[in-house]
N, C-alpha and C positions, 0 to 999 in steps of 0.2 A: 727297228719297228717303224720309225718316221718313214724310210723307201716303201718296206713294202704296201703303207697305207698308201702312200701315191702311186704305187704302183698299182693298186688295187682300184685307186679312180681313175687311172688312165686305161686300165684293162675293160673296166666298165664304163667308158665314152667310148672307148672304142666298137666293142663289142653294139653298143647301141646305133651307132653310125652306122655299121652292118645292116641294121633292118630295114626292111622294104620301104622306099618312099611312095606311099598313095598319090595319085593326082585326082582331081576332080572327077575327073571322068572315070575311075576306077571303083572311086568310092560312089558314085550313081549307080553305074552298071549292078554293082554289088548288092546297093540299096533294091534297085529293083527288080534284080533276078532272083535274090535271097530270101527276101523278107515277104514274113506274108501274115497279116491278122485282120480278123474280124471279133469284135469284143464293144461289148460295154462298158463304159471307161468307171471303174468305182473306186480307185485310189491311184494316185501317180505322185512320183518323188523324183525331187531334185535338189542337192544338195550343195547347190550354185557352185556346178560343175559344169561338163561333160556330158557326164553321165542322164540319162534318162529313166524312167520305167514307168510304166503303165501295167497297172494291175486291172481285171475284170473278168466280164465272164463270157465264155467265149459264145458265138451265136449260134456256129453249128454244133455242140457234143453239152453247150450249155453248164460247162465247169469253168472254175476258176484257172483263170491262166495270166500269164507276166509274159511282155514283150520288154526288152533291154536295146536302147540305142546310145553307144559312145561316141561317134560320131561330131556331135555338139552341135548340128543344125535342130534336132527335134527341142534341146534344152534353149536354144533361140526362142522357139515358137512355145515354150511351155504354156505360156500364159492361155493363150489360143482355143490351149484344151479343159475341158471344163467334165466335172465329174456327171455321168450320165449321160455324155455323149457316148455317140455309138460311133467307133474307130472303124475303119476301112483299109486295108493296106493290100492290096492283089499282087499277087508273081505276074511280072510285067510292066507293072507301073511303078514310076517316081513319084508321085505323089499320094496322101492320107487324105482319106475322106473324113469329114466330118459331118455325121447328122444329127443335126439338133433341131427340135421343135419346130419342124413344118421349114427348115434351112438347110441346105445342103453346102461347106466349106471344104474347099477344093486347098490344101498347104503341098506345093510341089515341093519336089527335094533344092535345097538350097546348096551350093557348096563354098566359102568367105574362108579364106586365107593368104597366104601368100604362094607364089609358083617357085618350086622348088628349084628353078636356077638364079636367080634373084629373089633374095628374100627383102627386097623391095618394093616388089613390084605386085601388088594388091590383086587377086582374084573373086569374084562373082558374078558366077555363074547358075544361072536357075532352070532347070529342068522339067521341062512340063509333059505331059503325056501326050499331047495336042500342041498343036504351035497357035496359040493362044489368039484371039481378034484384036484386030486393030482399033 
């Protein structure tokens, strides 16, 4: 019984080491060809993870909708987002709009980890829609 539980953790490290590694620039691309909302921000949860979610309502069909990011740059920026703001997310862009009273916040896509051939060696990298003024 004792083998085949090791065997059974080694079957499942292995198996995991198989999955695709993301880079930066994969997981942008992705952010910003994939993802797309306009909503009123009226609930969001984060469960000091990862994980995100933004619950509201959306602005063009005016029903409730839920956007989900695992990712864990949006759960960085939770704070940021504040209930009754109006979300922005367009196919195209890296970066969420935020409009708040008479304010418009620009949160571009961030990406903070390590590069997967040295897991030494620190990455961030910030994505802007624009290449930003000096």
């Amino acid at each position: 019984m004792r083998i085949l539980k090791y065997n059974g953790l080694a079957l499942i490290l292995f198996l995991a080491s198989c999955l695709p590694d993301y880079s930066c620039d994969e997981a942008a691309k992705s952010f910003k060809d994939d993802e797309q909302f306009h909503l009123v921000l009226t609930e969001k949860e984060n469960h000091m993870s990862r994980d995100a979610y933004f619950y509201g309502i959306d602005l063009n069909n005016k029903e409730n909708t839920k956007f989900y990011d695992g990712s864990g740059w949006i759960a960085l920026n939770f704070d940021k987002f504040k209930i009754g703001d109006t979300l922005i997310k367009d196919i195209g862009k890296y970066s969420i709009t935020i409009k708040r009273a008479g304010k418009t916040i620009l949160i571009p896509y961030v990406c903070d980890g390590y590069s997967k051939w040295n897991d030494h060696e620190p990455i961030h990298k910030v994505y802007y829609d624009t290449i930003p003024k000096k």
